[in-house]
C-alpha positions as CSV (number, residue, x, y, z in Angstrom):
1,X,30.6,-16.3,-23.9
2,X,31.2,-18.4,-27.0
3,X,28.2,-18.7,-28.5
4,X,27.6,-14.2,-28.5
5,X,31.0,-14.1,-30.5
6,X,29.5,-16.7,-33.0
7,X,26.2,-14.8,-33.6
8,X,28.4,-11.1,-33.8
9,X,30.5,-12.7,-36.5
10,X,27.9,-14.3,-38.4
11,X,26.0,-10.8,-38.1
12,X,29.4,-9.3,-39.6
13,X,29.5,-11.6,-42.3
14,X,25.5,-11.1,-43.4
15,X,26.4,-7.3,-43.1
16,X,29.7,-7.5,-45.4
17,X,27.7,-9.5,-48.0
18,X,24.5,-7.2,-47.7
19,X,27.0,-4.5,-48.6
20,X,29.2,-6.5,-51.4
21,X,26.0,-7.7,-53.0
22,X,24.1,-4.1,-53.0
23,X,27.5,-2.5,-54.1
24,X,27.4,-5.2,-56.9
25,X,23.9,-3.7,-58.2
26,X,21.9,-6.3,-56.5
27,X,18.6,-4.7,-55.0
28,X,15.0,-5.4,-52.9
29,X,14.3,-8.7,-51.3
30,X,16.3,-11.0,-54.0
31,X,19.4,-9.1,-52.2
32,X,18.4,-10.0,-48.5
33,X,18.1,-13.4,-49.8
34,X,21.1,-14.2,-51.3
35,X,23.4,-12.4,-48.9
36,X,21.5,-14.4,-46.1
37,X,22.4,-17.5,-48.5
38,X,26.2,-16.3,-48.8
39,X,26.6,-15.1,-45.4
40,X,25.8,-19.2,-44.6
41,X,28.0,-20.7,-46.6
42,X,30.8,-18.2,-45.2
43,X,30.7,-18.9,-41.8
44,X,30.2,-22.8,-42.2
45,X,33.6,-22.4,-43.9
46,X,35.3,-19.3,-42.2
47,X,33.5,-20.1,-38.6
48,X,33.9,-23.6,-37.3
49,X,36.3,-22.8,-34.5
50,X,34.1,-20.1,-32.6
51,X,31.3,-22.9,-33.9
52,X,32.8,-25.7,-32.1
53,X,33.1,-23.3,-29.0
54,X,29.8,-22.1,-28.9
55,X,28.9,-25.8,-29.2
56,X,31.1,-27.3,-26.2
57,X,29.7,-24.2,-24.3
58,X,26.5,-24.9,-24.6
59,X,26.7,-28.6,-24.2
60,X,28.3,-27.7,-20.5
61,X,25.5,-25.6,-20.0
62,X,23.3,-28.2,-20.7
63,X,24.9,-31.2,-18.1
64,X,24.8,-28.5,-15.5
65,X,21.6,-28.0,-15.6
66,X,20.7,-31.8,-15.9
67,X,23.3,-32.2,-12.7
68,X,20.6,-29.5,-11.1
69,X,23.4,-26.9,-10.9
70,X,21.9,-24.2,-12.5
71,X,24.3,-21.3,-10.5
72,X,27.4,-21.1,-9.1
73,X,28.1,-22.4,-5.5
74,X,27.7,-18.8,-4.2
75,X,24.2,-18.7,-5.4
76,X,23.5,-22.3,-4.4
77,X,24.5,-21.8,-1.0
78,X,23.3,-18.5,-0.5
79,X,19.7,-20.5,-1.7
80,X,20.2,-23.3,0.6
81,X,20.6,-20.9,3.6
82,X,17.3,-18.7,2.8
83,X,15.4,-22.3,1.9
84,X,16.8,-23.2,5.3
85,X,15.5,-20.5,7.3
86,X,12.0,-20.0,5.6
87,X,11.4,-23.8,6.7
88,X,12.2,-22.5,10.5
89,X,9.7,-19.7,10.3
90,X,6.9,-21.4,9.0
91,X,7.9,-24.4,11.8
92,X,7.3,-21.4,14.3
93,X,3.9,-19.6,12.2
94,X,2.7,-23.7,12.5
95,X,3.4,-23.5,15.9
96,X,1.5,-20.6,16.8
97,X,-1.2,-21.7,15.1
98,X,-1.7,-24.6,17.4
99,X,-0.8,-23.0,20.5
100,X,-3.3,-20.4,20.0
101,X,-5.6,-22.6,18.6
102,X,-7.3,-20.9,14.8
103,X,-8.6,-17.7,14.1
104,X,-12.1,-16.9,15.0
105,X,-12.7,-14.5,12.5
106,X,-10.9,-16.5,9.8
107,X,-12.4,-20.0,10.3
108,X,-15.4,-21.1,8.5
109,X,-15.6,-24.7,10.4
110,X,-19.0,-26.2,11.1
111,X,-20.9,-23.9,9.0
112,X,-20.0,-20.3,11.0
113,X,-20.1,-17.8,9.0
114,X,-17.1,-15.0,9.9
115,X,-19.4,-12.6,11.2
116,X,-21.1,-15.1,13.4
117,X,-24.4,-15.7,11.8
118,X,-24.5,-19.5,11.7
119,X,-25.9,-21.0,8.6
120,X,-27.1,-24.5,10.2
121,X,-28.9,-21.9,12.6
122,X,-30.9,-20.5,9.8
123,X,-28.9,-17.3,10.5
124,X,-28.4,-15.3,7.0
125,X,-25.1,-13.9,8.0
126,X,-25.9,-10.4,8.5
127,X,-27.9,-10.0,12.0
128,X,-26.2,-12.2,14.5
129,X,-25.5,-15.5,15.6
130,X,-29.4,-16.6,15.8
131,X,-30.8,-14.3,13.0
132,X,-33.6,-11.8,13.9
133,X,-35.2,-11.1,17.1
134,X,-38.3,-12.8,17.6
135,X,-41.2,-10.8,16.4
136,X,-39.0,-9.1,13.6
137,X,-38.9,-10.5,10.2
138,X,-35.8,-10.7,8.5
139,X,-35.9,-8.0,5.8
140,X,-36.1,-5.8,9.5
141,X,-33.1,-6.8,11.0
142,X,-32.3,-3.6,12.9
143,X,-35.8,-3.6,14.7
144,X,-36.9,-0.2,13.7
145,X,-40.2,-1.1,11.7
146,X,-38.5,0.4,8.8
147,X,-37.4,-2.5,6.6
148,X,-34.3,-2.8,4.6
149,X,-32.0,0.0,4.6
150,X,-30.3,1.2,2.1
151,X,-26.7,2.1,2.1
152,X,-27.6,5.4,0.5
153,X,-31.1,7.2,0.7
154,X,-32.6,7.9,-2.7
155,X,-35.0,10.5,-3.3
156,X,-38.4,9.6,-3.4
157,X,-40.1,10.1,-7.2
158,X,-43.4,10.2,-6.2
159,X,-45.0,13.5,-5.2
């Protein structure tokens, strides 16, 4: 790859003129600086071969990608086959589905709720299709008199 040989010898260069500058007397930021300045104007002189390189590399990079090609032909194949026999699968999971006709517990047409209590029925969703017996009020859903119960029984704070 072109364009990693390019960045290693412009690294090499900022390195050589860190250490030619420091070794000079040069010191703090005002070194980092002007070996990043020096380092520049090196490789725009030194470097325009592996420049031009990294530069046609990149620009072939760039028309594959506009001509969609983003891997090789392997890949593209390989990509083309899996693409190929996900569409068959779903084809068969569509299928099924029609077949069999939908899920009871997993369709929420016409207002059904998934456990059965239907909403246009005044049903709240938790006792049944119809909502509670007749005679039992809906905070007594189980019919034991008792009213709501709790998931967990709590101690009582009065004595």
């Amino acid at each position: 790859m072109p364009l990693v040989v390019y960045s290693a010898l412009r690294l090499g260069l900022f390195a050589a003129a860190l250490g030619a500058l420091w070794w000079v007397g040069l010191g703090g930021w005002l070194l980092v600086v002007v070996a990043a300045v020096v380092a520049w104007a090196l490789s725009y002189v030194l470097l325009a071969g592996p420049r031009d390189a990294a530069a046609l590399w990149l620009a072939g990079r760039a028309e594959r990608r506009a001509a969609g090609r983003r891997f090789s032909a392997q890949v593209e194949s390989d990509a083309a086959a899996e693409d190929a026999e996900a569409s068959v699968v779903e084809a068969r999971v569509v299928q099924a589905r029609v077949v069999e006709g939908p899920d009871p517990q997993v369709s929420g047409a016409g207002g059904d709720r998934v456990d059965g209590g239907d909403v246009a029925d005044g049903g709240d969703g938790r006792t049944g299709a119809d909502g509670p017996a007749d005679g039992e009020s809906p905070a007594d859903a189980d019919g034991d008199g008792a009213g709501p119960q709790s998931a967990s029984p709590r101690p009582s704070s009065t004595p």
